[in-house]
N, C-alpha and C positions, 0 to 999 in steps of 0.2 A: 077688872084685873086686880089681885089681889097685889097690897102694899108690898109683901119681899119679893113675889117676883118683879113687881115696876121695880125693885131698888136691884136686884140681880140683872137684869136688862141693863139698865143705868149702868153698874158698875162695868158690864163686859163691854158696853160703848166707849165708856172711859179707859179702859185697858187697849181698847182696838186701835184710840186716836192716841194715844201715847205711844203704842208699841210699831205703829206704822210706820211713825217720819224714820226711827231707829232704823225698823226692817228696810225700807227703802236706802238707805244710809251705808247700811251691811252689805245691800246686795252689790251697790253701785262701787264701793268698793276693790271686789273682787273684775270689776270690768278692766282689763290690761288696757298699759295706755301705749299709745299708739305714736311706734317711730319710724317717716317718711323714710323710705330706701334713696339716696342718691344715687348717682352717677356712679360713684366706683362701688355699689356694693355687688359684686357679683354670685352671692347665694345667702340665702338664709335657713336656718335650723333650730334644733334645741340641741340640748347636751346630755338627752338619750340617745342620742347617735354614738356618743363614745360611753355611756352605761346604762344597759337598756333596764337597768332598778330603778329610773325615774319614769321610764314610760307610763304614759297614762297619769301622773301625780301631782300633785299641786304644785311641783318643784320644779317642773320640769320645762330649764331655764331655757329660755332663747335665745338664740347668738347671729352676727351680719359677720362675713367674711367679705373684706376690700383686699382685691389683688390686682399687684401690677401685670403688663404685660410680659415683662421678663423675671425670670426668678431672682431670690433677694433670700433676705432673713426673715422671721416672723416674730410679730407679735403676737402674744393673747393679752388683752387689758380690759378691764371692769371695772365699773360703778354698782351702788346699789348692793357690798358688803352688809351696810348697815343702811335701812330705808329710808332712817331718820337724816340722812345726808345728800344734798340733794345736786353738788355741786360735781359728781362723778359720774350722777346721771346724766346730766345736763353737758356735762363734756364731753362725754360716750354719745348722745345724740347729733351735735353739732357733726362729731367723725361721721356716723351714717350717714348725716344728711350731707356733708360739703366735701370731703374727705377722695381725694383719686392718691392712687400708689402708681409711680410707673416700674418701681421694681419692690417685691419683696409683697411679704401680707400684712393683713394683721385682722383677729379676728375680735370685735366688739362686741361683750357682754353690757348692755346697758342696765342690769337688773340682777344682777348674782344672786342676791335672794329674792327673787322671784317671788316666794311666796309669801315674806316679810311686807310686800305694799298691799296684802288685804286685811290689815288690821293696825291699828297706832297702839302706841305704850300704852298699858293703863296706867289710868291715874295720874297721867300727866297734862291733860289738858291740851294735847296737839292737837292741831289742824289735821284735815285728811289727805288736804292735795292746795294745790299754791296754782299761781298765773302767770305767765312768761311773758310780757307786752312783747309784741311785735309789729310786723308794719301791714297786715292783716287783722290786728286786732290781739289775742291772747290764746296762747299754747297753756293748755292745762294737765299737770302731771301727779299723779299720787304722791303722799308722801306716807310713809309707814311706820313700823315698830322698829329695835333695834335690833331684832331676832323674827326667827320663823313664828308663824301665827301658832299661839299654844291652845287653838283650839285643833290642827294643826298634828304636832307632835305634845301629844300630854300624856299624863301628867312628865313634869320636871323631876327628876329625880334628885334626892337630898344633895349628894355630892354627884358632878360633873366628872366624870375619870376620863380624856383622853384615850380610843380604844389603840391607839397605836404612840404615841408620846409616854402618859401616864400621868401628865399630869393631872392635879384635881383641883375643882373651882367650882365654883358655886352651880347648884342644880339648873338653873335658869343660863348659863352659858351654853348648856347642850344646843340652844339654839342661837348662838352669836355663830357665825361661820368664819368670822375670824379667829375664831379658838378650836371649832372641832378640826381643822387639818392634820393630817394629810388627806383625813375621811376615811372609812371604810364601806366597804359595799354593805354589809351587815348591819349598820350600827341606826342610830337615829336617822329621820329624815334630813334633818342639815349636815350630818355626817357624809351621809350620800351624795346629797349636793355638793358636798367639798372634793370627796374623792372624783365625782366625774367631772368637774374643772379640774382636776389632776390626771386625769384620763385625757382631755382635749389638750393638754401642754404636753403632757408625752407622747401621745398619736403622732401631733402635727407636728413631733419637733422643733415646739416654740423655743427662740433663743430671748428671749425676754418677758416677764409677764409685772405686769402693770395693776395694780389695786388701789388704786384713787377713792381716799376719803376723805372727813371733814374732822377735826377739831375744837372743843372750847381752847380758849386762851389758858386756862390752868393746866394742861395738858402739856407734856413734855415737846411731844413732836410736831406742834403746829408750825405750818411754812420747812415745812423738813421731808427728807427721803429716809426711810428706812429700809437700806439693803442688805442681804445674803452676803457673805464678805466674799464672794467669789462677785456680785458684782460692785465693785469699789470703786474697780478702774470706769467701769462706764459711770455709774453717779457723777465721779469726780469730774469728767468731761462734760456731761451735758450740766451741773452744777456752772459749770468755768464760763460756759455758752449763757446759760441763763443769766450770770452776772453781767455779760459784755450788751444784754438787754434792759440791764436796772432791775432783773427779778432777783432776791434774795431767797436764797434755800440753803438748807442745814444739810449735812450730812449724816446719818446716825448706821453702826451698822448694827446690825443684829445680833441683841444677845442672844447666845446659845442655851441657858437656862430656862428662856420662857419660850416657852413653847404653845402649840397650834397654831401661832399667826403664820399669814401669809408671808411674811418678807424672810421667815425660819426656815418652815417647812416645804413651801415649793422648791426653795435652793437648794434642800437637804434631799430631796426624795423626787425632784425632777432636773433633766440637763439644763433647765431658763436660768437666766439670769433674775432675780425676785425685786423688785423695788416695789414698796409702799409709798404712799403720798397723801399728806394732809395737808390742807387750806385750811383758816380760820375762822369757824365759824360757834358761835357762842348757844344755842339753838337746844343741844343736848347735853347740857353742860350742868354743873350744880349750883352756880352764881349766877347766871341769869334771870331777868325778868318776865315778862309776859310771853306767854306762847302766842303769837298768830300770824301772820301773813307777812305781815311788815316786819318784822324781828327775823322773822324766817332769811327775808331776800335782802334785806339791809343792815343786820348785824349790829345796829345800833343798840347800844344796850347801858343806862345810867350805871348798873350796878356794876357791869365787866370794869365801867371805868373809874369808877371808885376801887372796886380792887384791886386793876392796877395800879393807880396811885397808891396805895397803900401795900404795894408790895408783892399781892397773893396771887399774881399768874406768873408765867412762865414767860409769855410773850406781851407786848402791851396792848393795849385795845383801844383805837380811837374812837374818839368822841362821834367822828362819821362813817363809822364803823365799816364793813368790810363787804360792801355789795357783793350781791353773786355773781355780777357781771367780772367784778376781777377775782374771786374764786374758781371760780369757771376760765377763766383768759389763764392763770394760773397752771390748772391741771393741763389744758391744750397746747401750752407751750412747753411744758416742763416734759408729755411725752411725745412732743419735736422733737426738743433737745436729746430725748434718749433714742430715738431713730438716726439722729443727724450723730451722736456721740458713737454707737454701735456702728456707722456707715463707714464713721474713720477709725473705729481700733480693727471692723474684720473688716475691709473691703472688699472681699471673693464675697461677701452674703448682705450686700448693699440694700436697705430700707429707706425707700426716698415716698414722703409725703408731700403732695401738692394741693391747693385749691383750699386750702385753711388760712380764714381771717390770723395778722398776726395777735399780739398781744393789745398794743395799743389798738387797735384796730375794736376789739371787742371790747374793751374800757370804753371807749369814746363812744361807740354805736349801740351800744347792748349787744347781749347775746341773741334777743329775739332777731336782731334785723337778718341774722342768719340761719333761720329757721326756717322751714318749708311749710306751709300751708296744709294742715290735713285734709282730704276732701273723700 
């Protein structure tokens, strides 16, 4: 055998075992991760049912409807805005799996961008998926970018224009789906994605919608609700409930300048009441330290607490930083409290939750102990 072809051979062997582990890596990726139906979920779908532009698409989000036996009020609430977050997922799953209503609905999007858990940020050095211990062992969940995969919707266009706002932001927002709201049927793929969650809140008559995410510490609205000023009165309530538990949350309500977020635009352009929500966590943030596993689920981070002490967060950052067990126990209680708050301002459209570990309950035990075993 002639010397370039043995060296041509050689190279494509070396190309093959380099590019394998990768390709295997990419595929496995895209495999959706998998959340046990409990007791009260009685249907599941995607959110082609209410815009049939996602049919067939990478986008095309899946949702659990829990309903009581007598009629009530509804939710629509979600995790999974941004993929890099992982404590809205993990809330949204606990509701599927434990979760009975005896009046009222509520429909759970555990994955809003859907499409965002088959791929991480570049150039950031994240993990792909994290471990949940539980008393079977460990639940394993993707974790993703903080936008729809831009292999995906590409290219980015230079400026982001809002097709219905007008705002403009950077090219690479067109796939935050926290910014393209209200959506358009037309427009980009996470446009689309936004407008059919705005599709599903006006169909079903959602009187509440819920969008659970996470925070660094330098960030304004960590441990805060950011609501629609049409819902005030209920924040303030279930805020009042949360205190009489030892949970602290902020109040913030929506400026009307900045526009595409959910807590603006679903209040603006659907009948729900809009609340936003963030938890603490340091992860996708510009001070933090190491990307991986441990940092992800335990918050621990020397640098957040150096710059705390020195002034440069918003919130502070312990040194034992902010497990996802009370992240997670966090969002679960906090949208109790907006069930059990909406219960007492409209009681003709009564939303009663039952069969949910409380707060402390999840603190002390983890969140895996109330997880369901995939099989």
């Amino acid at each position: 055998m002639k010397p370039t072809v043995l060296r041509g051979i050689t190279v494509l062997l070396a190309v093959i075992m380099i590019s394998l582990p990768a390709a295997i890596a990419f595929k496995k990726q895209w495999v959706p991760d998998t959340f046990v139906r409990g007791p009260g979920v009685t249907r599941t779908g995607t959110l082609s049912e209410y815009f049939d532009g996602l049919r067939g698409t990478v986008q095309e989000v899946p949702y659990y409807l829990l309903e009581g036996s007598e009629k009530g009020g509804t939710i629509v609430l979600w995790g999974g805005t941004h993929p890099v977050e992982p404590a809205g997922v993990l809330a949204s799953d606990l509701l599927i799996e434990n979760a009975r209503l005896t009046q009222g609905r509520i429909f759970v999007i555990p994955q809003a961008n859907f499409n965002g858990y088959t791929n991480t940020k570049i150039g950031m050095g994240d993990i792909d998926r994290y471990r949940i211990p539980t008393d079977f062992g460990h639940r394993t969940f993707r974790l993703g970018g903080r936008g729809t995969n831009p292999v995906c919707q590409w290219p980015d266009p230079d400026v982001y224009t809002n097709a219905v706002t007008g705002q403009s932001l950077a090219g690479e927002e067109s796939r935050n789906l926290n910014r393209t709201h209200p959506g358009t049927p037309h427009g980009y793929l996470t446009e689309k994605g936004s407008f059919a969650l705005l599709e599903l809140i006006r169909k079903e008559k959602a009187d509440i919608a819920i969008d659970l995410h996470e925070a660094p510490p330098d960030r304004p609205l960590v441990n805060a609700m950011a609501v629609h000023e049409r819902a005030k009165a209920l924040a303030s309530v279930a805020i009042l409930n949360l205190e009489l538990q030892g949970i602290k949350m902020r109040l913030e309500i929506s400026p009307k300048h900045l526009r595409g977020l959910s807590h603006r635009e679903i209040g603006d352009y659907t009948q729900a009441l809009a609340v936003l929500m963030e938890t603490q966590s340091p992860y996708h943030g510009p001070l933090r330290g190491r990307s991986d596993e441990k940092s992800l689920l335990t918050a621990k981070d020397e640098f957040l607490v150096l710059a705390s002490r020195m002034g440069r967060t918003s919130v502070k950052h312990p040194p034992e930083g902010v497990p996802i067990d009370v992240r997670v126990a966090r969002h679960v209680a906090s949208i109790i409290a907006l069930a059990d708050a909406f219960t007492e301002l409209y009681p003709d459209k009564p939303i009663k939750i039952e069969g949910m570990p409380s707060y402390e309950e999840m603190v002390r035990n983890g969140i895996g102990h109330y997880m369901r075993e995939v099989k």
